[in-house]
C-alpha positions in Angstrom: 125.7 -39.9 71.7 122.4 -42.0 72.4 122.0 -43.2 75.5 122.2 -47.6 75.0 119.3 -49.6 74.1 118.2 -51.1 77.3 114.7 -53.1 75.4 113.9 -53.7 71.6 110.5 -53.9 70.3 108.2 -56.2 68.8 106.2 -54.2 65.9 102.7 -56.0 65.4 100.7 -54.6 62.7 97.7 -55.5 60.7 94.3 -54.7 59.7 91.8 -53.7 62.5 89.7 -56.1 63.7 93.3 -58.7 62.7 93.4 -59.6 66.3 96.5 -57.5 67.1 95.3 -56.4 70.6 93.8 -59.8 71.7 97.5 -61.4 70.5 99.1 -58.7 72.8 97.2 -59.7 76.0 97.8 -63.3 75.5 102.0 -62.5 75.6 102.6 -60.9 78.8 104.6 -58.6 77.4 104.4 -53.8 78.1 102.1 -53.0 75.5 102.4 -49.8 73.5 99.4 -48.9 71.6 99.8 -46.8 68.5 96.3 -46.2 68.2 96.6 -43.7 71.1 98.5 -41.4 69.0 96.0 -40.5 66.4 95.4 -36.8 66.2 92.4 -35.0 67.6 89.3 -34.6 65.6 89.2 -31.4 65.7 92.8 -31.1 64.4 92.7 -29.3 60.4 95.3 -31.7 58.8 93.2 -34.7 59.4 92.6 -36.3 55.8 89.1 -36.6 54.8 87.8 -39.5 52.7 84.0 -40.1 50.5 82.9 -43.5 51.0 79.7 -44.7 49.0 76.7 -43.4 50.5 77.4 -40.4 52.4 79.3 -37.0 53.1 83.0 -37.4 53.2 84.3 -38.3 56.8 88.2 -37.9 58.7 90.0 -41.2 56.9 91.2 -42.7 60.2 92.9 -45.4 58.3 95.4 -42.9 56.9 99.3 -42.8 58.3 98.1 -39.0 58.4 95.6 -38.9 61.0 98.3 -39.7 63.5 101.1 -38.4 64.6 104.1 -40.1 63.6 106.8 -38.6 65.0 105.4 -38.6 68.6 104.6 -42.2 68.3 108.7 -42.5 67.1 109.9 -40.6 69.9 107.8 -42.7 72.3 109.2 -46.2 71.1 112.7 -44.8 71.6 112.4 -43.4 74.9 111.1 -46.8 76.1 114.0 -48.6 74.1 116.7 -46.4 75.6 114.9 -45.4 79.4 112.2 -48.0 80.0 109.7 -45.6 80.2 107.8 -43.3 78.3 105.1 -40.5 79.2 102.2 -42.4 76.5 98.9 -40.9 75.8 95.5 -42.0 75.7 93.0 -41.5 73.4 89.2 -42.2 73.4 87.9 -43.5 69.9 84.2 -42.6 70.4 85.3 -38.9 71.1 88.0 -39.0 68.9 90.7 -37.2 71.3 92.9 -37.3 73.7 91.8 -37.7 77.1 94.7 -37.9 79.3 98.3 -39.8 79.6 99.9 -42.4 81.7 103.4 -43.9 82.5 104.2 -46.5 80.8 107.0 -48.5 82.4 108.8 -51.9 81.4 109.7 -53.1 84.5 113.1 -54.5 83.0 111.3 -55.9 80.3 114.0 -56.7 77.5 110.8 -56.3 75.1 107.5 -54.9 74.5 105.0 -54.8 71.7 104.4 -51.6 69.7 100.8 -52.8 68.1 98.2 -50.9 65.8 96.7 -50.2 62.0 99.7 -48.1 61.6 102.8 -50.0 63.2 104.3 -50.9 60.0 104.9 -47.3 59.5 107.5 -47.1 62.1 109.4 -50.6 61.2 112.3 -48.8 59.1 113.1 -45.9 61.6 113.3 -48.2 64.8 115.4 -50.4 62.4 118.1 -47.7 61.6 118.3 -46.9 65.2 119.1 -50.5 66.0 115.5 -50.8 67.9 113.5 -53.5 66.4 113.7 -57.4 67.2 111.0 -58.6 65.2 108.6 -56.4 62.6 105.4 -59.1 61.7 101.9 -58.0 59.8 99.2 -60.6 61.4 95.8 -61.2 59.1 93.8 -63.6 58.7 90.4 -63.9 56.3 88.7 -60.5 54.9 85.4 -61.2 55.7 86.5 -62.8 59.5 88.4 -59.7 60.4 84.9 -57.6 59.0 83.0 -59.5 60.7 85.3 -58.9 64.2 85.8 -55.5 63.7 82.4 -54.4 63.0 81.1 -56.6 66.1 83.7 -54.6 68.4 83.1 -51.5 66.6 79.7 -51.8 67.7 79.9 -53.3 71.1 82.6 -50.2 72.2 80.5 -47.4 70.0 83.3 -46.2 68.3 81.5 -44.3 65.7 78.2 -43.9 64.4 76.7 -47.6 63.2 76.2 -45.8 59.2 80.0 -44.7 59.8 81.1 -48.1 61.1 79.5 -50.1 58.1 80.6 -47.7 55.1 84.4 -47.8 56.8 84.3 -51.7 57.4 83.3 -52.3 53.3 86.3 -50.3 52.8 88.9 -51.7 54.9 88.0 -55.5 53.6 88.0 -54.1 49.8 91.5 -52.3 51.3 92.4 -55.6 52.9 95.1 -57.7 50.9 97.0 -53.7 49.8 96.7 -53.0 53.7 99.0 -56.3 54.0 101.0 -56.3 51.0 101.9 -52.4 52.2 103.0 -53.7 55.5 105.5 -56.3 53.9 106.7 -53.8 52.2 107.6 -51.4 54.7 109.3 -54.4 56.8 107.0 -56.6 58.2 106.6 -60.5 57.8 103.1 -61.8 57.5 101.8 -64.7 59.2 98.8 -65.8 61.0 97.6 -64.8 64.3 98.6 -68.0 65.9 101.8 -68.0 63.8 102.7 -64.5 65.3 102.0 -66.0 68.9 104.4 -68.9 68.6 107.3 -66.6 66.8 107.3 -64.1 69.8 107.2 -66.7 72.1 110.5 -68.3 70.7 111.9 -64.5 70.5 111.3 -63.7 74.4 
């Protein structure tokens, strides 16, 4: 039998550079970040993609460049123990570079956020996990715009890299979104998302 669900989470997905991660600080709430369980770059069942302009590069906006079933077992070990053994992982270097403790302090909630959360929304919600699944989003060009500033700023990739994957992901945009509905999540602004947690917690 599974041990009782002591905290449920709050699934925040949405296209990077959405504002997921700036919408998580302002909430208060144990932050999991599901970016932190992409695979390593030197890992062979990374997908590959070929953007315009140049060699084919690891598609890091594929559900198959991280691992999925870690990330699962992560959210329920929080849900059910209140803390979880979580990695981290350094974009630039595109690995792993340590772990940490995660802990909810009695937290009846905390935010599972990333590019990839709404792939997790219908597992957590057949094990009776979830309290709120929600997709933020917000204008194409705005969230190119922020993500390519931030992409830049934390040298994430190589600049070439950063612009061919940004034109991408705002053509990928409104299917990135309509994907996430699909799979479970409402969408709403960014101020929207604030003020519906807020109510929840």
């Amino acid at each position: 039998m599974s041990a009782p669900v002591l905290a449920q989470v709050i699934v925040i997905a949405g296209p990077s550079g959405s504002g997921k991660s700036r919408l998580c600080r302002r909430l208060g709430l144990p932050v999991l970040n599901l970016d932190d369980f992409y695979k390593d770059g030197d890992d062979p069942t990374l997908p590959c993609v070929d953007l315009a302009g140049g060699s084919p590069i690891v598609d890091w906006d594929s559900p198959a460049s991280r691992d999925a079933t870690d990330a699962l077992e992560t959210i329920e070990r929080l849900c059910r123990t209140g803390s979880a053994d979580v990695p981290t992982y350094d974009i630039a270097q595109s690995r792993r570079t340590g772990h940490r403790v995660l802990a909810l302090g009695g937290s009846g909630y905390f935010v599972a956020e990333g590019i990839f959360a709404q792939e997790v929304v219908g597992a957590c919600r057949r094990r009776g996990l979830v309290a709120d699944a929600i997709c933020v989003t917000q204008h194409p060009l705005v969230t190119f715009v922020r993500r390519l500033t931030r992409d830049l700023r934390e040298h994430r990739k190589p600049p070439l890299v950063l612009l061919r994957r940004g034109w991408a992901l705002l053509r990928a945009q409104r299917r990135v979104i309509a994907d996430a509905a699909a799979l479970g999540c409402e969408v709403v602004s960014v101020t929207e998302a604030g003020e519906r947690i807020r109510a929840l917690v």
